[in-house]
Backbone as numpy.savetxt, mean C-alpha at the origin, in Angstrom:
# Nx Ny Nz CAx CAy CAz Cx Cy Cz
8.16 23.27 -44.07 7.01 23.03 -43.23 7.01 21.62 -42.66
7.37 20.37 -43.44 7.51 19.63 -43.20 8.45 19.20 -41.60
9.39 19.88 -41.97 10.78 19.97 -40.89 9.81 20.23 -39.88
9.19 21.48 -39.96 8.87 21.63 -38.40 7.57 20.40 -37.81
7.12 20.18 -38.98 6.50 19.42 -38.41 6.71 17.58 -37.44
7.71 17.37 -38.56 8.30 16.22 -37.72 9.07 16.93 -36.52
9.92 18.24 -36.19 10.30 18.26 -34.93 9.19 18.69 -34.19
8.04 18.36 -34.42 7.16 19.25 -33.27 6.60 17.68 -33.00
6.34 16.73 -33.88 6.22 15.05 -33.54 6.91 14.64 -32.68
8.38 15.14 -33.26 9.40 14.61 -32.04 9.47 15.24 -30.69
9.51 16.63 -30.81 9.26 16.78 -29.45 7.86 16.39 -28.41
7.13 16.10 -29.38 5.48 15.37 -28.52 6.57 14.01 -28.02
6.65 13.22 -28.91 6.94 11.87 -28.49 7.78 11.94 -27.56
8.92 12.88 -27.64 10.18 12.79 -26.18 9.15 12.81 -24.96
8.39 13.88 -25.11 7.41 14.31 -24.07 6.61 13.33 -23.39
6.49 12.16 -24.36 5.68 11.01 -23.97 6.21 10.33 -23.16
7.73 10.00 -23.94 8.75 8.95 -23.40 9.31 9.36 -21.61
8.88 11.00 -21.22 9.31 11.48 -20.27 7.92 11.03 -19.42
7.15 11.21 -19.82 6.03 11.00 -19.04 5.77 9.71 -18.19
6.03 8.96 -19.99 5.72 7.43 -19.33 6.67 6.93 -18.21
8.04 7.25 -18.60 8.87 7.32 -17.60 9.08 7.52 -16.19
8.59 8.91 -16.00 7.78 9.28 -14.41 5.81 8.84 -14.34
5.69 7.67 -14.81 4.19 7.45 -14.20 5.11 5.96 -14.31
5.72 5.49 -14.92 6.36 4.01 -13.82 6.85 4.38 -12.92
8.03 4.91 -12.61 8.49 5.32 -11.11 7.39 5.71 -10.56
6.11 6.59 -10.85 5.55 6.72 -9.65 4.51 5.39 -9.45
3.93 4.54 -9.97 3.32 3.77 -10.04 4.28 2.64 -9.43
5.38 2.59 -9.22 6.47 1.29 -8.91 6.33 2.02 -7.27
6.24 3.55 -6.96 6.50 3.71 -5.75 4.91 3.61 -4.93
3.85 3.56 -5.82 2.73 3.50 -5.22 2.51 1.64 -4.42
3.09 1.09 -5.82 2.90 -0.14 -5.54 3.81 -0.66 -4.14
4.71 -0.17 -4.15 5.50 -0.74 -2.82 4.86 0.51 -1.92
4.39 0.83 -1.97 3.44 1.99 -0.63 2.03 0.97 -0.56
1.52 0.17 -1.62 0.69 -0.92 -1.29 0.74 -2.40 -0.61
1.74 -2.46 -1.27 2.45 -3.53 -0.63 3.16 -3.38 1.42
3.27 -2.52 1.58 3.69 -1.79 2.61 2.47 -1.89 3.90
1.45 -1.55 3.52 0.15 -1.15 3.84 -0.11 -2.41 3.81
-0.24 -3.26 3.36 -0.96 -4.60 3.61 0.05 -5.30 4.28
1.18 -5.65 4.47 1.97 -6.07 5.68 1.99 -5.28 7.00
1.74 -4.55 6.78 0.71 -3.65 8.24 -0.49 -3.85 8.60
-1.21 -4.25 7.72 -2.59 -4.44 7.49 -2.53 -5.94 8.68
-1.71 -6.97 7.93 -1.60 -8.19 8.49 -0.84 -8.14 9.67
-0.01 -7.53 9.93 0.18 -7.44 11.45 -0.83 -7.11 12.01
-1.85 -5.68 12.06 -2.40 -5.22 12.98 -3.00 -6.31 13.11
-3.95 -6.78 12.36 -4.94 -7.74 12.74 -4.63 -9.27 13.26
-3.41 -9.66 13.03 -2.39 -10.71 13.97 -2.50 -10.01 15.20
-1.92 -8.57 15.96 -2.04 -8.07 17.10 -3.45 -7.93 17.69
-4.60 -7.85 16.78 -5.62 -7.75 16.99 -6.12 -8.95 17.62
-6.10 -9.69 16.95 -6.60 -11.23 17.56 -5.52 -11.68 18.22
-4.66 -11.62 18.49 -3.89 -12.05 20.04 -4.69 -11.28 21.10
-4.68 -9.62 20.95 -5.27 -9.22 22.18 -6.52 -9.87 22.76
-7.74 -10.22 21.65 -8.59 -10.31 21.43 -8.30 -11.84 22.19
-8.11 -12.55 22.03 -7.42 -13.77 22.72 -7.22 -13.39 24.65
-6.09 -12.52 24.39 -5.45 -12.23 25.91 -7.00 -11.99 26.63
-7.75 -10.95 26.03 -8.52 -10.17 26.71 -9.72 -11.91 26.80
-10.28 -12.51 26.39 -11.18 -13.49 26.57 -10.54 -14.45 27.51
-9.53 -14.54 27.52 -8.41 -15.59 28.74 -8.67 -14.55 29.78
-8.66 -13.28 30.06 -9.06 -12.78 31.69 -10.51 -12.50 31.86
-11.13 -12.50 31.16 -12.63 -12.25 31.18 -13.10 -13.82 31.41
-12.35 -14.59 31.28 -13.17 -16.10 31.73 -12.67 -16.33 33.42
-11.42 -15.80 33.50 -10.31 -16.12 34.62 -11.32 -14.88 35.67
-11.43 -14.32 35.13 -12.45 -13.18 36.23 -14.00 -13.84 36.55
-14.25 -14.54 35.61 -15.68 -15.36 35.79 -15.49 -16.25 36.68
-14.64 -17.15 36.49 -14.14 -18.10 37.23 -14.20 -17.59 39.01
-13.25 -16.64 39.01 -12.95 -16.59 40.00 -14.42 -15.64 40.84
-15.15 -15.18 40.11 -16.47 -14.78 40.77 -17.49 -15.54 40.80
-17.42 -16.58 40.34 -18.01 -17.74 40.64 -17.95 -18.90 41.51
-16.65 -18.51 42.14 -15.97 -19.18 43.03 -16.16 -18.96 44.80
């Protein structure tokens, strides 16, 4: 009885060691899918405020010139 009982321990624990195993890989692939996302993050909003820029440089240049 004993026997089976340590192989039924052991097969829990392999089971663990498999687990833990695939929740780092997936947690290592989440993290670079986060990491990913926030260097996108920081571009858009670099592209954002350039436009945001461009667009206030012709909206003054259009004032200007209707004021003129």
């Amino acid at each position: 009885m004993n026997e089976d009982r340590f192989h039924s321990l052991s097969a829990k624990v392999d089971d663990l060691i498999d687990l833990c195993s695939t929740l780092k890989t997936e947690n290592q692939l989440l993290r670079a899918t986060a990491d990913n996302w926030q260097v996108e993050r920081r571009q858009l909003l670099s592209q954002n405020k350039e436009a945001k820029a461009k667009l206030e440089s012709v909206v003054t240049r259009l004032k200007s010139i209707n004021e003129a």
